[in-house]
N, C-alpha and C positions, 0 to 999 in steps of 0.2 A: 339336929342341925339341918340334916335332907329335909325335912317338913320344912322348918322352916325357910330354906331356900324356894323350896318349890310352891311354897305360901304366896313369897315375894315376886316370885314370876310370874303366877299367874294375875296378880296385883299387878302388875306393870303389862300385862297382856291387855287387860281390860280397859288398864286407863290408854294405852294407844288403840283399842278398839273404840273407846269412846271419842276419841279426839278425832278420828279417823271419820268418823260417826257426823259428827258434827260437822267437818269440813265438807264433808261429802254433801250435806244437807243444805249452810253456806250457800255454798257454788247454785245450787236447785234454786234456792233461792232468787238468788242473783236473776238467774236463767228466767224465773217468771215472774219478776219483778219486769225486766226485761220487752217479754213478751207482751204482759200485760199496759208497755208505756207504747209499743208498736202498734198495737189495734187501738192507739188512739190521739185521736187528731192532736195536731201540737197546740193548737190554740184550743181545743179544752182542758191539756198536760197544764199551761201557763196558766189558767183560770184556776187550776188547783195549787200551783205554785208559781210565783210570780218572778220567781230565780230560775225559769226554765227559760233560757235565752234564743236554742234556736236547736237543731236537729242537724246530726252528723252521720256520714254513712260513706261505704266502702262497700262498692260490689264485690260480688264475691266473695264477702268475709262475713264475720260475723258481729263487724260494727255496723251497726243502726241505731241509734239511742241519742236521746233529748240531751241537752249539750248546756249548764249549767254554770252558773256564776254567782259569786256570796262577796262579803267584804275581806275575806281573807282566804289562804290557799290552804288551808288547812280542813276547815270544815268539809267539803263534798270528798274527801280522803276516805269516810269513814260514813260518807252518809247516802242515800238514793234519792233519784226525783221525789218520794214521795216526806222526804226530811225525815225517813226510817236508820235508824243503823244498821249497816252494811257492810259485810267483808269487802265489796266489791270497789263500794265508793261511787263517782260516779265520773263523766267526761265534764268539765271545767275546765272553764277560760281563767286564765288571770286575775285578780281583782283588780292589779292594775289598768287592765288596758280597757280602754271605748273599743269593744268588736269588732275588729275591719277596719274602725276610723283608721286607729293607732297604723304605724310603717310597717310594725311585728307583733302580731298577736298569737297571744300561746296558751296551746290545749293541753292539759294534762289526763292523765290517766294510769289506771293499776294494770299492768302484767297480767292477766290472770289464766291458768293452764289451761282452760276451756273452751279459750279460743274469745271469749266478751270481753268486753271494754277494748282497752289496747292491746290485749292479751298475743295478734299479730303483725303488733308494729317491726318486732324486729327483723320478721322474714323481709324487710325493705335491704336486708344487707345483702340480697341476694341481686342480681342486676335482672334475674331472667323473671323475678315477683315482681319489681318495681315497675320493669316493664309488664305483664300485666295486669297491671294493681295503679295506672300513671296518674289519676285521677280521687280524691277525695270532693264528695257533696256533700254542702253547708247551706241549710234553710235557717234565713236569718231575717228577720223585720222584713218580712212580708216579700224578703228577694231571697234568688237563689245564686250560689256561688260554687265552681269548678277551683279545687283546690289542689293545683296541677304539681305534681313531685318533681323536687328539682335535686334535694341532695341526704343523704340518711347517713348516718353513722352511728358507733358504740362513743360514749365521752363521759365524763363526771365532772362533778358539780363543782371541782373547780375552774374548770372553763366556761365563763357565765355565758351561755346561749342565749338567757332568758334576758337579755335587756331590752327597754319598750322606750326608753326614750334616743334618738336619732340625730344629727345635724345632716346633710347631704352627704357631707365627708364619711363620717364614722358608720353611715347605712352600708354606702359605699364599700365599705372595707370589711363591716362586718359579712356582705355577702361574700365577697372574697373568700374570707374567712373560713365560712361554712362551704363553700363549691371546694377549698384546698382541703379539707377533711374529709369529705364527703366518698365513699366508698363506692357508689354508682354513677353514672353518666347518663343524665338525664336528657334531650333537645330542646328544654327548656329557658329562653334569654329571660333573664331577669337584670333589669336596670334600677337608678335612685329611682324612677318614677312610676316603681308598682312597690305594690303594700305584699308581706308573705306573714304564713304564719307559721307556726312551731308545735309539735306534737310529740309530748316529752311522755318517758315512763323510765319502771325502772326496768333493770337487766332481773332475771332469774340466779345472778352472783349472789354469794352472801356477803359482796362489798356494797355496802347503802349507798355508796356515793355515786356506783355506775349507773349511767343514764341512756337509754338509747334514743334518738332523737330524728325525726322527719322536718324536712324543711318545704313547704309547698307556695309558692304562686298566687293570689287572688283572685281573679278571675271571674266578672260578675256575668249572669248567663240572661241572656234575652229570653223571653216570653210574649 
């Protein structure tokens, strides 16, 4: 019976060293995947794929990466700029929304412990990171855009954040909405007549429904 116990341990040692193995690897991946989409211009990124919408980035952090759009929210989950499968997934827009057109356009992305993709969106719950971190850059059809932070919080999916269509009223109130939840105080006025967008992941819980979410400003930037 002792053999056989200690058979079965060492069986279960190997296969969390293998999975351990793999995650480990994963991540590397990810990381020079990454790397690899940085050393290179965006407009030859979109000449290799033509769902490469526009480049995202965060000083100081370790988001820098090509910013993606398919017909549905599910594919770029699971996939990279290069249409590779991917633990990481990649940064995407909505399929709903026209980029900027739209009043709320919304960015998604993975958690991930390494620090890439959104992996530090949640430190925005702290007031002393958001201030400073107040700013998100977006290269998008040939403009450049200051994506100024105005409110963050933890929420779940059933509080829909994610809505894209508007009347005056209901933009109105959804910013309300978002500034009365919002866990930091940003000096940012947002009226009906600026566009923001939404930069959604999930929480590290093992509740799938937690969301934590950034709300930033549009902001087009002279050149």
């Amino acid at each position: 019976m002792r053999n056989i116990i200690r058979a079965l341990s060492v069986i279960v040692m190997m296969a969390c060293a293998f999975i351990l193995v793999q995650y480990v690897i994963s991540y590397k991946k990810v990381e020079n995947d990454l790397q690899q989409a940085q050393q290179t211009e965006l407009e030859q990124l979109q000449q290799q794929n033509d769902q490469i919408i526009g480049w995202l980035s965060l000083e100081g952090t370790r988001l820098d990466n090509p910013v993606l759009q398919a017909d549905n929210n599910d594919y770029y989950l699971s996939h990279n700029y290069l249409d590779e499968k991917s633990r990481g997934g990649s940064i995407f827009v909505d399929y709903r929304n026209q980029a900027l057109q739209d009043k709320h356009t919304i960015f998604y992305g993975h958690v991930l412990r390494n620090g890439t993709m959104f992996g530090e969106l949640a430190n925005f719950a702290e007031q002393s990171y958001a201030e400073d971190h107040p700013v998100f850059y977006f290269e998008f059809a040939g403009k450049h855009y200051a994506l100024q932070v105005f409110a963050a919080y933890e929420t779940t999916t059933d509080h829909y954040y994610i809505e894209t269509q508007f009347t005056d009223e209901t933009f109105t109130q959804f910013i309300q909405n978002i500034q009365s939840r919002s866990v930091i105080s940003m000096p940012i006025d947002v009226t009906v007549q600026d566009k923001i967008v939404t930069f959604s992941t999930c929480t590290t819980s093992t509740n799938d429904k937690e969301r934590f979410v950034v709300h930033a400003k549009v902001v087009e930037q002279e050149h």
